[in-house]
N, C-alpha and C positions, 0 to 999 in steps of 0.2 A: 504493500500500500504506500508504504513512504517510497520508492521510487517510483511508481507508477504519480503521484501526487509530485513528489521533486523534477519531472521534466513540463510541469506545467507554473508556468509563471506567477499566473493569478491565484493559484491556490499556495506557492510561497509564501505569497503578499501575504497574503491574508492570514495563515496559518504561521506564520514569523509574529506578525502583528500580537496576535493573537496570544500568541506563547511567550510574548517579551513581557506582556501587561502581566501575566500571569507570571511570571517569575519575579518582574517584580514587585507585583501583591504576595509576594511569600517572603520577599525580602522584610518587607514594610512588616510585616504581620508577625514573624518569626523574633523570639527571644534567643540571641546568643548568652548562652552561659557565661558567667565571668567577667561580662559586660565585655565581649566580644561584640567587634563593631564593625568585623571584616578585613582585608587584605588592606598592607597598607604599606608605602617605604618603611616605617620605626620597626614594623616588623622583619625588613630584612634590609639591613644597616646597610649590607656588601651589594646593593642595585649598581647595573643591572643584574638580574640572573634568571637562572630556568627553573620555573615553577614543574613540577612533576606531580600527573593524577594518573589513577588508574579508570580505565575507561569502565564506564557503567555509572561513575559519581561525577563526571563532568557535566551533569545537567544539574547537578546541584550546588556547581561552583561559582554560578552566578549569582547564588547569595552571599558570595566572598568576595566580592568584587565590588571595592570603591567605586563610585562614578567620579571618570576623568583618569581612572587609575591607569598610569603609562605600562600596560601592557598587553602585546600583540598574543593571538591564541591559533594553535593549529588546526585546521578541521580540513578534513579528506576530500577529493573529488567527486566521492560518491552522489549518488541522487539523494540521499538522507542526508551528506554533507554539505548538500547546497541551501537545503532548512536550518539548519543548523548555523552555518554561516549568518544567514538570513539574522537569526533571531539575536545571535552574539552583537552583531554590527548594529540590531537595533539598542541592545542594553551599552552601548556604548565604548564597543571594547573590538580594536583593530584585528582584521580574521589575516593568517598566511593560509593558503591555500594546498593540499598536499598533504604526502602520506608516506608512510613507506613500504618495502616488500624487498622482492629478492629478483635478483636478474634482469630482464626487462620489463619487470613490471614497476619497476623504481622510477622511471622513465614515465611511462602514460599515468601511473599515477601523480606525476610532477615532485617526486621525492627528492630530485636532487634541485630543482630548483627554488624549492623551499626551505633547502637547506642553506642556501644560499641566501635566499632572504630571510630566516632564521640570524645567519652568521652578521648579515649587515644589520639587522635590528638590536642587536646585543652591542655591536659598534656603535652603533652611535644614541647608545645611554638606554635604551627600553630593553624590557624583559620580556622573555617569551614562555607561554606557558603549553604546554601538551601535553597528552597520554603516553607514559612510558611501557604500554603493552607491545609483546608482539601482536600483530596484526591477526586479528581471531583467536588467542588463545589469553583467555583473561588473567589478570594478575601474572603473568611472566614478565618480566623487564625485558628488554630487548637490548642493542648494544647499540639505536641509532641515539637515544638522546646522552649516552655514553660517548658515541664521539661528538655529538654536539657542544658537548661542555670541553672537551679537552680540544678542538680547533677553536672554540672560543673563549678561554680560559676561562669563563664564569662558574661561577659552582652550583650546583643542584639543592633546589628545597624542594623536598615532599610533600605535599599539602594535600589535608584529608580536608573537603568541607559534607558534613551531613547532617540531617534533618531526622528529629525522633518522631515525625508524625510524616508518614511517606507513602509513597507506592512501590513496592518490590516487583520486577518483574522478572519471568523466571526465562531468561535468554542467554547466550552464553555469553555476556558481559555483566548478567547480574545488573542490568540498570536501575539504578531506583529515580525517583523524582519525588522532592518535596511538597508537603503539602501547606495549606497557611495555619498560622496560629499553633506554632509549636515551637518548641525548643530546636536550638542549634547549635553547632561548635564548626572552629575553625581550630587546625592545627598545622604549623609549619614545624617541618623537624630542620634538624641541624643541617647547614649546609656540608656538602658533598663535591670534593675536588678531584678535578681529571688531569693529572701531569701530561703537558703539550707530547713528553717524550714514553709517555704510559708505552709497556709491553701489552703486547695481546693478554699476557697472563693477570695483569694488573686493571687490562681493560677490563676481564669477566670478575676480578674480584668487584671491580666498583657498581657493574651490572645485577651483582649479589646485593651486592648495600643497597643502591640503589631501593631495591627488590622488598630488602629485608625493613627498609625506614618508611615506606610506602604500608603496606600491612602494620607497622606498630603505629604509627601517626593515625591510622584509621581506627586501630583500638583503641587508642586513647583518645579519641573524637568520640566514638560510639557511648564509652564508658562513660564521656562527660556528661552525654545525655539521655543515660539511662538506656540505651537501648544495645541492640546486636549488630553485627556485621554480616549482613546479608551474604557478600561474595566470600568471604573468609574462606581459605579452604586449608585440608588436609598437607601437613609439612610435606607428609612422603606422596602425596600428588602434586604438591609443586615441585617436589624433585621431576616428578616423571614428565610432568606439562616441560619442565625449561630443558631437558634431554630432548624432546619431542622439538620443540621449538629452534634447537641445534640441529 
């Protein structure tokens, strides 16, 4: 349905529109814990840098998101990726374009050119945030925003944003979407550095971390607001999912 709907333009319009007022009616309505009040530079002193989410909570990152907040987000070429864009660019926040994959599909999906304008948005002072999964297989880190950070010296923050009053859906990203009038948490963990001169060996260790600070910042999101982690899964099936994923 969403691609069948994403190659029609007026149903964008409208269904962007539509989905921006309503996120940010969740914004407006939702209690952050802690007197949490969303993404901000105080929260990460070392700007610019790369925000890391796990795909299935990037719909509800938009309740972590300053308005005016200087930073560009990645969404895919997909037909769902062109709603998506759609709705981001409404709540005020710059879309790159692109995705990743393997071989020539790096290419038609525009992966290396977004890498590119990835690299030169980080130059010149804004931050870029995207999904650290591989492509279809949830919660595996993958090694592209691994080399993202080590050609661009920036370092990696983790960021859980969720919502204790939601809708789970059971797909294989685990998406959920926030609902209004609930509680909320935002969590950035420690940042995360890629030596320009990282061996392959040092690359997959930081592709672990990466990995391993993404699931604990979501636990201690969850826990702040009483509630559970939907995608959470089994240690010895994330072993097998990031073998599968190599």
């Amino acid at each position: 349905m969403l691609k069948a709907l994403g190659r029609s333009p007026a149903a964008v319009t409208g269904l962007s529109y539509i989905a921006a007022a309503y996120f940010r009616f969740v914004r407006a309505t939702t209690r952050f814990v802690a007197g949490y009040e969303g993404l901000t530079p105080d929260n990460a002193p070392d700007m610019p840098v790369i925000f890391a989410m796990w795909h299935g909570q990037h719909f509800m990152a938009s309740s972590g998101w300053q308005p005016g907040m200087d930073v560009s987000v990645l969404i895919s070429r997909s037909d769902d990726g062109e709603l998506g864009a759609r709705i981001v660019e409404r709540l005020g926040v710059r879309v790159i374009r692109g995705s990743g994959g393997h071989g020539r599909k790096i290419n038609k999906r525009g992966g290396a050119m977004a890498l590119r304008e990835m690299l030169r948005t980080l130059r010149d002072g804004s931050s870029v945030a995207l999904t650290a999964d591989v492509p279809k297989v949830s919660r595996i880190s993958g090694l592209g925003i691994i080399a993202l950070s080590q050609m661009s010296g920036r370092p990696i923050h983790p960021v859980a944003v969720v919502n204790a009053r939601r809708i789970d859906f059971n797909n294989w990203d685990h998406s959920s979407v926030g609902l209004p009038f609930g509680r909320g948490a935002v969590v950035i963990g420690e940042p995360i550095y890629v030596a320009k001169d990282a061996t392959p060996d040092q690359m997959e260790q930081a592709r672990v971390h990466v990995q391993n600070a993404l699931d604990e910042v979501h636990t201690r999101a969850y826990a702040l607001v009483g509630s559970y982690d939907p995608g959470a899964r089994d240690p010895d099936a994330r072993d097998s999912g990031a073998r599968e994923a190599a």
